[in-house]
Backbone as a chain_set.jsonl record, in Angstrom:
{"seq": "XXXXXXXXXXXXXXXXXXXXXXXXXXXXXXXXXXXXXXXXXXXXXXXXXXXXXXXXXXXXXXXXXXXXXXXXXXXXXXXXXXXXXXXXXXXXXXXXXXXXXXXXXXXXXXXXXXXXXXXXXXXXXXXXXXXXXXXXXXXXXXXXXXXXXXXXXXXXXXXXXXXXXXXXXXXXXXXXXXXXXXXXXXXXXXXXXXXXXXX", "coords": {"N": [[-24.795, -7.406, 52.059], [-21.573, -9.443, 51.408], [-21.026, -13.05, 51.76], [-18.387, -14.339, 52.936], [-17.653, -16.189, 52.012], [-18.263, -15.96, 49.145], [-17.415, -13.661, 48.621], [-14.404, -14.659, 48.774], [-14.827, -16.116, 46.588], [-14.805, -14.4, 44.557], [-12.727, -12.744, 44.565], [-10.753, -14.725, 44.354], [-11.203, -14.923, 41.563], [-10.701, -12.593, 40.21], [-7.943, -12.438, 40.441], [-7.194, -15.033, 39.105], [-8.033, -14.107, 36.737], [-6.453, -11.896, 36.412], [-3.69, -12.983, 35.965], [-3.599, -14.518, 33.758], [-2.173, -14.478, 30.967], [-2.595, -12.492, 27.822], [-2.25, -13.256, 25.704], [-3.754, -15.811, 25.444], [-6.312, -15.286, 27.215], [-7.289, -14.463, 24.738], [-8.531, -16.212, 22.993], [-9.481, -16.519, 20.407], [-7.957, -15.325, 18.707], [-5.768, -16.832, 18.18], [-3.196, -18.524, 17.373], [-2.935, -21.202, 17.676], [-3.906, -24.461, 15.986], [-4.032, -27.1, 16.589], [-5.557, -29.925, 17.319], [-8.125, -30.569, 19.529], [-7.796, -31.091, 22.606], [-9.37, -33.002, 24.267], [-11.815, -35.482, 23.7], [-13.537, -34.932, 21.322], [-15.024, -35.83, 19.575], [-16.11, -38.003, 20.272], [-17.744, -37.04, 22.764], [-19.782, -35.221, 21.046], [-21.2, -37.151, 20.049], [-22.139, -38.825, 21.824], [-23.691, -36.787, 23.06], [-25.307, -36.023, 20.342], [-26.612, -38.737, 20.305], [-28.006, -38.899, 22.369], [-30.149, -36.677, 22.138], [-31.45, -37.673, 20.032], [-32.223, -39.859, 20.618], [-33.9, -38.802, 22.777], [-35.656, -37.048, 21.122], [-36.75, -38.959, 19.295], [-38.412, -40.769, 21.143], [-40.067, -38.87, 22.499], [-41.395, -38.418, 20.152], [-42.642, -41.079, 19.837], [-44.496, -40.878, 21.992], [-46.553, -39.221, 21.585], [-49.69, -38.192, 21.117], [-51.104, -39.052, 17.955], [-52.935, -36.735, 17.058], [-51.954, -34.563, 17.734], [-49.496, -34.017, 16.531], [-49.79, -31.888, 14.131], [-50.003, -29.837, 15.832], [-49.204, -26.25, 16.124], [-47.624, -23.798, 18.187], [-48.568, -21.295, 17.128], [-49.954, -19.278, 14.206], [-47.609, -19.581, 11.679], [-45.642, -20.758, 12.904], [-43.263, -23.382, 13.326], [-44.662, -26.914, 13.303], [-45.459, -29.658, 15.879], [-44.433, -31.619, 14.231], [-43.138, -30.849, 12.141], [-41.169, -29.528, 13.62], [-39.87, -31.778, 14.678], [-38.886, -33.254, 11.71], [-37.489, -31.091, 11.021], [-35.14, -31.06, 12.979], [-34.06, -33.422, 11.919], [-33.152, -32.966, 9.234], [-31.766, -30.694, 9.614], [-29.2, -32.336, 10.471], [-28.454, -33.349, 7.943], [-27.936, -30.7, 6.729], [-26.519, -29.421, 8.302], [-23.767, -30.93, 8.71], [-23.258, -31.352, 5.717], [-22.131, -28.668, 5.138], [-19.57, -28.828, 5.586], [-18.644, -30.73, 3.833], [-19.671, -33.281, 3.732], [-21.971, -35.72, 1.975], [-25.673, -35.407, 1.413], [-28.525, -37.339, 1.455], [-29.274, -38.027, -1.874], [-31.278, -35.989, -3.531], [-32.137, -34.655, -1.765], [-33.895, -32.075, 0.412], [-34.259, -29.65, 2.318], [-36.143, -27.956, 2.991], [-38.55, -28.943, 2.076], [-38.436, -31.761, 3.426], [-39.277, -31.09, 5.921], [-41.755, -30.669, 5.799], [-42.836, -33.237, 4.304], [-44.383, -35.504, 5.947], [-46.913, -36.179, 7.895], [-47.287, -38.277, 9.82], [-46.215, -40.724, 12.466], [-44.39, -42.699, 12.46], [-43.213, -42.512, 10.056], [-41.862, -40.289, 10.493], [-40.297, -41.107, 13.298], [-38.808, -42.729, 11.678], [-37.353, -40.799, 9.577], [-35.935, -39.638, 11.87], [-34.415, -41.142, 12.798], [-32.924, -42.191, 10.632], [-31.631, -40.241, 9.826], [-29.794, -39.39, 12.071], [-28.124, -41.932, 12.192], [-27.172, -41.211, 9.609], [-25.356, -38.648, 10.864], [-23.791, -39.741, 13.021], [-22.317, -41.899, 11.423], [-20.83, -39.636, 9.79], [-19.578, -38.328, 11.637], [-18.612, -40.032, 12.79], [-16.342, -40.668, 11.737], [-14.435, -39.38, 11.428], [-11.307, -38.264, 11.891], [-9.254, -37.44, 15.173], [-7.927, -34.992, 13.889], [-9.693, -33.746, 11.976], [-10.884, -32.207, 12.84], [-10.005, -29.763, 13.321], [-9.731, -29.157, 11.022], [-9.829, -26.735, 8.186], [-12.793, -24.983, 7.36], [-13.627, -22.66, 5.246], [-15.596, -21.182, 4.184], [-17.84, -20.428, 6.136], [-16.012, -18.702, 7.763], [-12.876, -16.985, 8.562], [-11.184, -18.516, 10.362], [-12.594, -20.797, 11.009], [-13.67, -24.346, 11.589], [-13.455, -27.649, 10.934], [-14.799, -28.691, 13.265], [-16.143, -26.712, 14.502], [-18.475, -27.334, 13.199], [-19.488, -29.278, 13.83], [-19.957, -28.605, 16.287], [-22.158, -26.687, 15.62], [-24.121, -28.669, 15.044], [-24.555, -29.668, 17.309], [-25.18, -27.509, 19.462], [-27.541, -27.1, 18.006], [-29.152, -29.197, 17.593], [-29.96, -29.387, 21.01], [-31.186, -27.066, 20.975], [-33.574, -26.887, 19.354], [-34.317, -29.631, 21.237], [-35.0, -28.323, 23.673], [-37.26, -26.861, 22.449], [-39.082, -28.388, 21.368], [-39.971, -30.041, 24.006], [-41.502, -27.383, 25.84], [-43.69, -27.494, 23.917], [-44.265, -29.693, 24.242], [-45.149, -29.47, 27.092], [-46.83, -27.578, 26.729], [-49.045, -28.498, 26.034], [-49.856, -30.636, 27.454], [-48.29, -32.543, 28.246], [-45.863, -34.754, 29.383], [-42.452, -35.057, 29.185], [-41.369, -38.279, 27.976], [-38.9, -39.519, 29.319], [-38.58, -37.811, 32.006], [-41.333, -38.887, 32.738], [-40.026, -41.681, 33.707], [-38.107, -40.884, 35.188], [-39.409, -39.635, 37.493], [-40.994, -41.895, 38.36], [-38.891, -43.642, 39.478], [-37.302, -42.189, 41.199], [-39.968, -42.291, 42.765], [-41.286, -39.783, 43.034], [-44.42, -37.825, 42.78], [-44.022, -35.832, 41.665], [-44.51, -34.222, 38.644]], "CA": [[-23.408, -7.723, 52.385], [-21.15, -10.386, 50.358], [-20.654, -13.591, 52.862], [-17.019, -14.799, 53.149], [-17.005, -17.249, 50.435], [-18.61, -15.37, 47.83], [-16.103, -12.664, 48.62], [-13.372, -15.519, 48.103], [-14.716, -16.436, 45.019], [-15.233, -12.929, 43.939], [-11.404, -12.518, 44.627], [-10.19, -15.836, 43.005], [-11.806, -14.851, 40.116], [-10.151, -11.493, 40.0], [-6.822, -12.635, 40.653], [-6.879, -15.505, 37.958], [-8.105, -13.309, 35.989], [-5.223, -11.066, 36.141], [-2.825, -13.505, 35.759], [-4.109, -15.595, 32.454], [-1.916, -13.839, 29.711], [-3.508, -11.919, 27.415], [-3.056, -14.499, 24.477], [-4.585, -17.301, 26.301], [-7.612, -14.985, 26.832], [-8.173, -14.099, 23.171], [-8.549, -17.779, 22.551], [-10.14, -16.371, 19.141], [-6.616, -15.192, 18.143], [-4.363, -17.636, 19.148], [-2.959, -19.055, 16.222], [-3.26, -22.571, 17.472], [-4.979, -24.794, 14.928], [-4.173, -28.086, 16.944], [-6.836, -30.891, 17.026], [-8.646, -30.876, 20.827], [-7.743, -31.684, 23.708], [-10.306, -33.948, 24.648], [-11.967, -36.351, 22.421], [-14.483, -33.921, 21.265], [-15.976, -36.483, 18.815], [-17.121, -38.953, 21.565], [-18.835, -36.065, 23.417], [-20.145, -35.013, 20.543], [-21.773, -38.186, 19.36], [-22.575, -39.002, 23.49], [-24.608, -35.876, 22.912], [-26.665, -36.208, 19.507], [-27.167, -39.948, 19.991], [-28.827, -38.964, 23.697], [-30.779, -35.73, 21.59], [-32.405, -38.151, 18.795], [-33.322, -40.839, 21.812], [-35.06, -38.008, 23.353], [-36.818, -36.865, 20.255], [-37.508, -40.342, 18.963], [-39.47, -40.796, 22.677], [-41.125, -37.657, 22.629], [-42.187, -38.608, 18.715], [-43.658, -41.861, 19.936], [-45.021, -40.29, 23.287], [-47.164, -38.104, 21.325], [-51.002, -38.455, 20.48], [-51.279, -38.557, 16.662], [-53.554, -35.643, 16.817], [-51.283, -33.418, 17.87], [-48.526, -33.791, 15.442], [-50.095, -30.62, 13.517], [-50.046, -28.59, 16.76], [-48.171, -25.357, 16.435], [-48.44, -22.668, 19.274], [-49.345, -19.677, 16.357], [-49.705, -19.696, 12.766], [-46.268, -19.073, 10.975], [-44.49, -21.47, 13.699], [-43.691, -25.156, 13.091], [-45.843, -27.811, 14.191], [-44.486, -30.302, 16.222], [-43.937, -32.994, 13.297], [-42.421, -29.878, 11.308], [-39.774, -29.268, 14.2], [-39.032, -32.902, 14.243], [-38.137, -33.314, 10.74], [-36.079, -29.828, 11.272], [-34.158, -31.649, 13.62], [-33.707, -34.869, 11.401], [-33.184, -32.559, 7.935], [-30.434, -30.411, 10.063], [-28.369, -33.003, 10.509], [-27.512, -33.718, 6.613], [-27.471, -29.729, 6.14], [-25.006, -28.689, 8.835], [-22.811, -32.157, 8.298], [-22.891, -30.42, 4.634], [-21.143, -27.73, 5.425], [-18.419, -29.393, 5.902], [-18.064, -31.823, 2.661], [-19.959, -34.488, 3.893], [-23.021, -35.737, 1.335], [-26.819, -35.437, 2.132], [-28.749, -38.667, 0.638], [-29.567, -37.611, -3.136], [-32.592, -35.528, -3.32], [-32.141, -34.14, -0.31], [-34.404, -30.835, 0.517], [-34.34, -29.616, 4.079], [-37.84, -27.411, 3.811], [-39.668, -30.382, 1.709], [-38.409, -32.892, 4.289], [-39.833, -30.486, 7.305], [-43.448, -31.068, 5.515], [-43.286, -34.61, 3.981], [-45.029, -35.695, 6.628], [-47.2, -36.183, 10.031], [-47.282, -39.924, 10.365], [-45.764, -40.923, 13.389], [-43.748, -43.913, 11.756], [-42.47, -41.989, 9.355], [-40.887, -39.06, 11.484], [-39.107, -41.531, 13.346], [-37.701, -43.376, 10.768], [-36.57, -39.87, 9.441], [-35.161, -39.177, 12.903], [-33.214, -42.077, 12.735], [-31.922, -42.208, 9.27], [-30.623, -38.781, 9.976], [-28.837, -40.255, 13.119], [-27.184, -43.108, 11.525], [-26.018, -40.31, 8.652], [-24.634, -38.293, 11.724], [-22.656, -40.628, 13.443], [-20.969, -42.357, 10.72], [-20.251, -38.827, 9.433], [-19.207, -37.658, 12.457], [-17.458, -41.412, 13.947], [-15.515, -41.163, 10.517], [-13.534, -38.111, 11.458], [-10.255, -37.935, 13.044], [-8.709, -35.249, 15.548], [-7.23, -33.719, 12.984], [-10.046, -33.666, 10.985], [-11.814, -31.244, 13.431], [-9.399, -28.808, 13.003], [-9.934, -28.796, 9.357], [-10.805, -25.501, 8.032], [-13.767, -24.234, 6.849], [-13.399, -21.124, 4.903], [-16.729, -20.639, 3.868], [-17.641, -20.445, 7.76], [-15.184, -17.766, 8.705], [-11.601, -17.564, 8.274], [-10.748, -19.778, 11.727], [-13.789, -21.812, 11.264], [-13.447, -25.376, 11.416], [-15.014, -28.961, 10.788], [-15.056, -29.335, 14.602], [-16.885, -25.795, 14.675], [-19.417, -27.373, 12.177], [-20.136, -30.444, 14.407], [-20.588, -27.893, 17.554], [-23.082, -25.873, 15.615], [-24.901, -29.657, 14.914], [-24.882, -30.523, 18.833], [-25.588, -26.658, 19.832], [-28.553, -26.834, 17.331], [-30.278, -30.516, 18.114], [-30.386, -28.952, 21.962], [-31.904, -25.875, 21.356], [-34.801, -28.127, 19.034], [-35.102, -30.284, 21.899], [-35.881, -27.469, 24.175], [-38.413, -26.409, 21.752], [-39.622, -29.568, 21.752], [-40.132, -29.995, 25.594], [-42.023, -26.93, 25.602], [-44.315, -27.702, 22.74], [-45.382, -30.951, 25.029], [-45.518, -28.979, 28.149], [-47.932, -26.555, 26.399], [-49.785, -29.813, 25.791], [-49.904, -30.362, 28.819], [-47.369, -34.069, 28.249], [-44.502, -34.683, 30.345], [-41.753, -36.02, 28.607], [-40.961, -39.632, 28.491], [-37.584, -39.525, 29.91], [-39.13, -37.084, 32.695], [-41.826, -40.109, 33.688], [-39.069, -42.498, 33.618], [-36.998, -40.522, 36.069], [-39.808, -39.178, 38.713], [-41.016, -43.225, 38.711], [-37.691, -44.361, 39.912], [-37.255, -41.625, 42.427], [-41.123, -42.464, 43.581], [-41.851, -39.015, 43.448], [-45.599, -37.508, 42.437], [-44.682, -33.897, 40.606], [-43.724, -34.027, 36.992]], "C": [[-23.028, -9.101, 51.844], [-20.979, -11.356, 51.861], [-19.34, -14.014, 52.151], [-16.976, -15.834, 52.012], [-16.879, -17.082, 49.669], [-17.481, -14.127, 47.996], [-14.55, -13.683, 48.184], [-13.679, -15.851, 46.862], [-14.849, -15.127, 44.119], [-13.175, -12.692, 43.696], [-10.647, -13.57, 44.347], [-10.233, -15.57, 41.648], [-11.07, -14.058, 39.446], [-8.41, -11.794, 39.917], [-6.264, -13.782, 39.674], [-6.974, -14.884, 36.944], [-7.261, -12.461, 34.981], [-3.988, -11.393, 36.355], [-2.576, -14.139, 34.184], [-3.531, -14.472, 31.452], [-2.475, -13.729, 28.724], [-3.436, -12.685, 26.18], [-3.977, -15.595, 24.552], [-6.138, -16.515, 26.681], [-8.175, -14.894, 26.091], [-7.71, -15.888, 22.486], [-8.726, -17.561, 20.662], [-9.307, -16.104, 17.857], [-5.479, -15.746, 18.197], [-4.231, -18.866, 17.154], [-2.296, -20.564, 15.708], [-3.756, -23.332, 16.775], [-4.874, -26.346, 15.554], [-5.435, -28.923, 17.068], [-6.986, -30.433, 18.997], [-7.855, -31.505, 21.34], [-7.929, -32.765, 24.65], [-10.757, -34.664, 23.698], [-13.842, -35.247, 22.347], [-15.733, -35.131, 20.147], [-17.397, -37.186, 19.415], [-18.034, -38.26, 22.468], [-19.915, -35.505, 22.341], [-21.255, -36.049, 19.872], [-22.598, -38.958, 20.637], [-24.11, -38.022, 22.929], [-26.067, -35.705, 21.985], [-27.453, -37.276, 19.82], [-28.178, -39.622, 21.274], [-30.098, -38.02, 23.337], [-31.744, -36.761, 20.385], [-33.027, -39.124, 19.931], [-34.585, -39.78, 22.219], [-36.358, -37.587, 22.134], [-37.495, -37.792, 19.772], [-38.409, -40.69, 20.281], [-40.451, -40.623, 22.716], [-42.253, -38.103, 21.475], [-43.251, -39.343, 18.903], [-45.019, -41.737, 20.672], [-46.075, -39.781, 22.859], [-48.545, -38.337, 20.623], [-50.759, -37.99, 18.866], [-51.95, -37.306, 15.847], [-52.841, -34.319, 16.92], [-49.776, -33.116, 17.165], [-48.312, -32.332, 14.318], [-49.926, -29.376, 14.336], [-48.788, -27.609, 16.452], [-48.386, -24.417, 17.561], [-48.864, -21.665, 18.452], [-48.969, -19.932, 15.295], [-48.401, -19.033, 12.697], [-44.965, -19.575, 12.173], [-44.633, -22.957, 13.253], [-44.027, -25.643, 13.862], [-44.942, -28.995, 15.181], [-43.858, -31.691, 15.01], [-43.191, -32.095, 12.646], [-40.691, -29.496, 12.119], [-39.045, -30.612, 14.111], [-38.005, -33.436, 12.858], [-37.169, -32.341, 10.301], [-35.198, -30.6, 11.4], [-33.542, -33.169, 12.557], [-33.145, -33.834, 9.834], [-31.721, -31.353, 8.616], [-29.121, -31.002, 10.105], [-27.241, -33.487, 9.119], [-27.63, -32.186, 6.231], [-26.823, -29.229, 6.869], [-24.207, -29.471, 8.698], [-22.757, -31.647, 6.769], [-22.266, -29.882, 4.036], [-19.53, -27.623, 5.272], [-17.603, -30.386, 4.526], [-19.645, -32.683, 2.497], [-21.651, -34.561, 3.086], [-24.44, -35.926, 1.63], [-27.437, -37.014, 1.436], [-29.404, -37.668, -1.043], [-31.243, -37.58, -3.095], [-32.965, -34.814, -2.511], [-32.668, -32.641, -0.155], [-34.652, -30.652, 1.433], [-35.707, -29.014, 4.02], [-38.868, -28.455, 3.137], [-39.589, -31.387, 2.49], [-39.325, -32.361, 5.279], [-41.503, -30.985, 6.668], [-43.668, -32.095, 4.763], [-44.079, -34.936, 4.512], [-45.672, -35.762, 7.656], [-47.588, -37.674, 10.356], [-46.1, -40.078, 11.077], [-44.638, -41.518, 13.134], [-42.613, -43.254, 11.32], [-41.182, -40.977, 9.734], [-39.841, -39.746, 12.125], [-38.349, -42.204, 12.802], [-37.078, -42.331, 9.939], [-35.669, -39.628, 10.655], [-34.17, -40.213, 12.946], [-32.138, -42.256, 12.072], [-31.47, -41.377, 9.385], [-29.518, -38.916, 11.477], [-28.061, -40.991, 12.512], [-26.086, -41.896, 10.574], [-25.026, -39.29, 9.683], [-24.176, -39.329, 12.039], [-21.882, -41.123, 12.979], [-20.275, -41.095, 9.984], [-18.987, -38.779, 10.48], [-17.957, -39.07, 13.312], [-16.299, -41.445, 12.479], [-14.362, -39.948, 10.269], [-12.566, -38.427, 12.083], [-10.079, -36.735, 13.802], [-8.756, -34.259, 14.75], [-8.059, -33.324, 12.153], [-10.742, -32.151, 11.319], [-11.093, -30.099, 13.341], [-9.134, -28.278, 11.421], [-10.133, -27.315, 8.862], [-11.584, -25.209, 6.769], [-14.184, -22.677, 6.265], [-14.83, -20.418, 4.553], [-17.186, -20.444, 5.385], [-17.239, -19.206, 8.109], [-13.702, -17.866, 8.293], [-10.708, -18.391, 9.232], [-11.799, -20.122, 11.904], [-13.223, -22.982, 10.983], [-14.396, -26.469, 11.344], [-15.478, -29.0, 12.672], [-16.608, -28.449, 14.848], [-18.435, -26.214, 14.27], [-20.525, -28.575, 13.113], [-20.403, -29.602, 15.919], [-21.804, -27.327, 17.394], [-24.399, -27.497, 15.625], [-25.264, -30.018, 16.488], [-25.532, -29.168, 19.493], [-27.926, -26.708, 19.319], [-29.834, -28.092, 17.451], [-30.458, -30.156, 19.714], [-31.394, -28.071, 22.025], [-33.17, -26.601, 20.434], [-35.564, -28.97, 20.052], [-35.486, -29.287, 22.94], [-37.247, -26.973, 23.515], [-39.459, -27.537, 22.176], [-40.78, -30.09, 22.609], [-41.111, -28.679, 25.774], [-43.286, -27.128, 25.17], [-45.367, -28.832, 23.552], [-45.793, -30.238, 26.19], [-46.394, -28.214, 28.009], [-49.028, -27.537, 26.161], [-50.33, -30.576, 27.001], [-49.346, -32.85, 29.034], [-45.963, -33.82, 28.38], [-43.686, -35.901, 29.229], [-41.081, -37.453, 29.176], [-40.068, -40.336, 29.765], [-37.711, -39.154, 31.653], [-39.949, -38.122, 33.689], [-40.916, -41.093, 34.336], [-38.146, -42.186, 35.234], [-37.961, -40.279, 37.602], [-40.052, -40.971, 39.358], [-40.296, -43.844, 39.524], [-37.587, -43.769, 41.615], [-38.632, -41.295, 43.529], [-41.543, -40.809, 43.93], [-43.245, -38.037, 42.237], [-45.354, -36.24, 40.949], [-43.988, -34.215, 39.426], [-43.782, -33.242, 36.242]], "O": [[-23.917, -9.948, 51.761], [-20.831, -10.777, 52.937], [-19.249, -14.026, 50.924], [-16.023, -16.033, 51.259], [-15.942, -17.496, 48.985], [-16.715, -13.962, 47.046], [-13.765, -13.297, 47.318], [-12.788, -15.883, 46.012], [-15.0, -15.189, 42.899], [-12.627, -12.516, 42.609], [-9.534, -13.189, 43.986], [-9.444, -15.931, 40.775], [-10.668, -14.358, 38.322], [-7.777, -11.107, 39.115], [-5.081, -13.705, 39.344], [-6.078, -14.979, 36.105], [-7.21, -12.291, 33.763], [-3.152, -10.604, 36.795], [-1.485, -14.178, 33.614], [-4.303, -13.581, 31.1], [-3.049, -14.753, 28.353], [-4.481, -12.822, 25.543], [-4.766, -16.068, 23.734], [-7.14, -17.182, 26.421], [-9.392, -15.07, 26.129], [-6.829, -16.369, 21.774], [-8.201, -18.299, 19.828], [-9.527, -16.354, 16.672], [-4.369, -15.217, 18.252], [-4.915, -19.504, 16.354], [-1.741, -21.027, 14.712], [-4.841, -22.756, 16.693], [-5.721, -27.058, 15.015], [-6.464, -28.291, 16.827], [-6.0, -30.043, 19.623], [-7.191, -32.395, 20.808], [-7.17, -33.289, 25.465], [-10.117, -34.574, 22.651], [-14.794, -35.066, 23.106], [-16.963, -35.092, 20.118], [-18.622, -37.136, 19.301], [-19.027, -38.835, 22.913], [-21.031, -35.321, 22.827], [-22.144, -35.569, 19.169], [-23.607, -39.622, 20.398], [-25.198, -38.456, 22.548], [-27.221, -35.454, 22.335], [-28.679, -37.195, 19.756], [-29.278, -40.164, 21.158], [-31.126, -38.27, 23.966], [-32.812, -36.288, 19.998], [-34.244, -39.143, 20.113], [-35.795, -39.909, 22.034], [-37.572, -37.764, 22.237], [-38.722, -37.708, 19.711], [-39.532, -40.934, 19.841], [-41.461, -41.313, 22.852], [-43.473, -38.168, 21.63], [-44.397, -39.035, 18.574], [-46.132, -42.155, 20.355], [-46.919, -39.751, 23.755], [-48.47, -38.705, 19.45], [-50.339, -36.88, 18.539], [-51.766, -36.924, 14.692], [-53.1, -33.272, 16.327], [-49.114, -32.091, 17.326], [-47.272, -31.86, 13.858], [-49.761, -28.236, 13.901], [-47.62, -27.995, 16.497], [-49.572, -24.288, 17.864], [-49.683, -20.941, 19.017], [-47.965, -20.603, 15.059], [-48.067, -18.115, 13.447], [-43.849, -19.081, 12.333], [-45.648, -23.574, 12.931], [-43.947, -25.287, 15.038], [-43.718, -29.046, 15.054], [-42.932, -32.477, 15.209], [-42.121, -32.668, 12.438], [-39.591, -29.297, 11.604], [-37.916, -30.722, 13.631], [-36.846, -33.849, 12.897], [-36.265, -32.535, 9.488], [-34.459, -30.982, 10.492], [-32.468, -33.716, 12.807], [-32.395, -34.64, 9.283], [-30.702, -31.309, 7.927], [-28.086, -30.386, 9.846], [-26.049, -33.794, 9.085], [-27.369, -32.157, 5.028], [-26.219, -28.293, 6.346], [-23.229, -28.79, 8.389], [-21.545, -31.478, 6.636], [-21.8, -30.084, 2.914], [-18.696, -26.764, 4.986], [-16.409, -30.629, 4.353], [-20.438, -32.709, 1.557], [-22.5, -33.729, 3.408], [-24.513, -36.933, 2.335], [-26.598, -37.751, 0.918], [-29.97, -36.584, -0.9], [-32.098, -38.428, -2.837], [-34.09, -34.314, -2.48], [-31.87, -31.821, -0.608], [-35.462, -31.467, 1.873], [-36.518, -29.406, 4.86], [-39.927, -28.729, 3.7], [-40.571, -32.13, 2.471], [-40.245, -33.119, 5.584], [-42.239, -31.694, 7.354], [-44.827, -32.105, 4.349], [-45.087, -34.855, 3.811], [-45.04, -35.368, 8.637], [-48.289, -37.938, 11.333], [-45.028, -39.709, 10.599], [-43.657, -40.917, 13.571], [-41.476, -43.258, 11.792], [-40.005, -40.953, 9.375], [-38.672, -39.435, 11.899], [-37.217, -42.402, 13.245], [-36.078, -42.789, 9.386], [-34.5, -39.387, 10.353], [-33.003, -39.896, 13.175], [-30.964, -42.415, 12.407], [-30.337, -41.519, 8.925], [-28.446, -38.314, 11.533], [-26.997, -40.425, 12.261], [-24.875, -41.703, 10.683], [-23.875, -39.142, 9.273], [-24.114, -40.107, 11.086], [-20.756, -41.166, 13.474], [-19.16, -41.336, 9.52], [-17.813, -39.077, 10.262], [-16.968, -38.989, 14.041], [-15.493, -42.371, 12.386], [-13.674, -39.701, 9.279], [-12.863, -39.027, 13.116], [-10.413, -35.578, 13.549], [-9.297, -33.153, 14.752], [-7.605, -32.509, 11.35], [-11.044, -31.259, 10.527], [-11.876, -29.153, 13.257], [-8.534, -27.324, 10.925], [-10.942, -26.767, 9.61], [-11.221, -25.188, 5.593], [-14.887, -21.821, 6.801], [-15.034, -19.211, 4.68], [-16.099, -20.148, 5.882], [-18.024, -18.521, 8.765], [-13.352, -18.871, 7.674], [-9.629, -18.866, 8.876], [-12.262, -19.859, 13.014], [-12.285, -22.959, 10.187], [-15.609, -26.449, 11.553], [-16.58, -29.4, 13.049], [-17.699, -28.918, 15.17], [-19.425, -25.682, 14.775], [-21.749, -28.703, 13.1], [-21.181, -30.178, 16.679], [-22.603, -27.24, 18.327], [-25.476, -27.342, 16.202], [-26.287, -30.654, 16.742], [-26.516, -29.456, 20.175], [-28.973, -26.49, 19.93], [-31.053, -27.927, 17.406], [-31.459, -30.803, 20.021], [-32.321, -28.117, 22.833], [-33.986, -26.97, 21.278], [-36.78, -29.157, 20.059], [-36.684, -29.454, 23.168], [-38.228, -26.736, 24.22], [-40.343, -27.536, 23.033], [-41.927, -30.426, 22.314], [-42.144, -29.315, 25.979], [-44.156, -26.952, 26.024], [-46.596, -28.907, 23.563], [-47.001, -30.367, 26.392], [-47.002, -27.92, 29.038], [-50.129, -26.987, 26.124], [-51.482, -31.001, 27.09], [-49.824, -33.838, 29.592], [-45.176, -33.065, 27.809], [-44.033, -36.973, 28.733], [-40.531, -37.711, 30.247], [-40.303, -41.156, 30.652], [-37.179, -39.867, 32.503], [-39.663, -38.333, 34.867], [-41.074, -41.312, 35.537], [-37.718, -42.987, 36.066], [-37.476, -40.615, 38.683], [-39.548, -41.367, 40.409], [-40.818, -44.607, 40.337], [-37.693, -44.353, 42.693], [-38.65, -40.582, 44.532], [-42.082, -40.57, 45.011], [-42.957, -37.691, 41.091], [-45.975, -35.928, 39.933], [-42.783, -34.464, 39.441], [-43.148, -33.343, 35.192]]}, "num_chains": 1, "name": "protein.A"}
């Protein structure tokens, strides 16, 4: 049996629902092209810059031995996902216009190297090239369109798939140490504070 609230929210739901005109649902067809709402940049740049801290962390966090670790052959290692994540950044910013550094090869970057050093000074330099990409945009820019994309694809779209895509990495990530049996940095940082044992 539903209790009384969840029945109210069951019947809020239903009743906005079936009010929200049917253009305003097909968001996908709405033949808005306006810039955001919100400042989508600053969330967006909130987001990577907090996603490369974490991986730069993790990078340092991480016994040198285990840089090669993959969980099964024909998966990347963890130094291989890192430089993903750092070699993503100048090929979905790309997409869009914006130039990689000359020379630029996303699966030769993933295996340049497993020195510690090195990874994060890739993770970085691929930060810096995000942000001033991405701090060098206007509103309007995000509404740009991207035809190769889709035919209502946009630059904004391009910088969602960049913030969608450094998350789902750092889940990997996180994982990858937890199979390791190493708690991420951030993770110590936080139980420390709140004095509590389980991590």
């Amino acid at each position: 049996m539903k209790t009384p609230i969840l029945s109210l929210v069951c019947l809020a739901s239903l009743l906005s629902a079936s009010t929200v005109p049917m253009h305003a649902r097909a968001a996908g067809n709405s033949p808005d092209r306006t810039a955001p709402s919100y400042d989508m940049k600053a969330q967006a740049l909130l987001d990577l810059q907090a996603v490369n801290k974490k991986c730069v962390d993790l990078a340092e966090a991480l016994p040198s031995d285990k840089l090669t670790w993959r969980p099964s052959p024909g998966t990347r290692s963890f130094a291989e996902v890192l430089l993903h994540v750092a070699g993503e950044r100048y090929g979905i910013l790309s997409m869009m216009g914006a130039e990689p550094p000359a020379g630029f090869k996303a699966r030769e970057l993933e295996k340049s190297t497993t020195e510690k050093d090195r990874i994060v000074h890739d993770l970085n330099q691929s930060w810096d090239f995000a942000n001033k990409t991405i701090s060098s945009m206007s509103n309007v820019d995000f509404a740009k369109p991207v035809p190769k994309l889709g035919p209502q694809a946009n630059q904004g779209d391009v910088v969602y798939i960049l913030v969608a895509d450094a998350h789902e990495h750092l889940g990997q990530l996180i994982a990858y140490a937890r199979q390791n049996g190493i708690v991420p940095p951030w993770t110590v940082q936080k139980e420390k504070k709140k004095g509590n044992g389980s991590l």
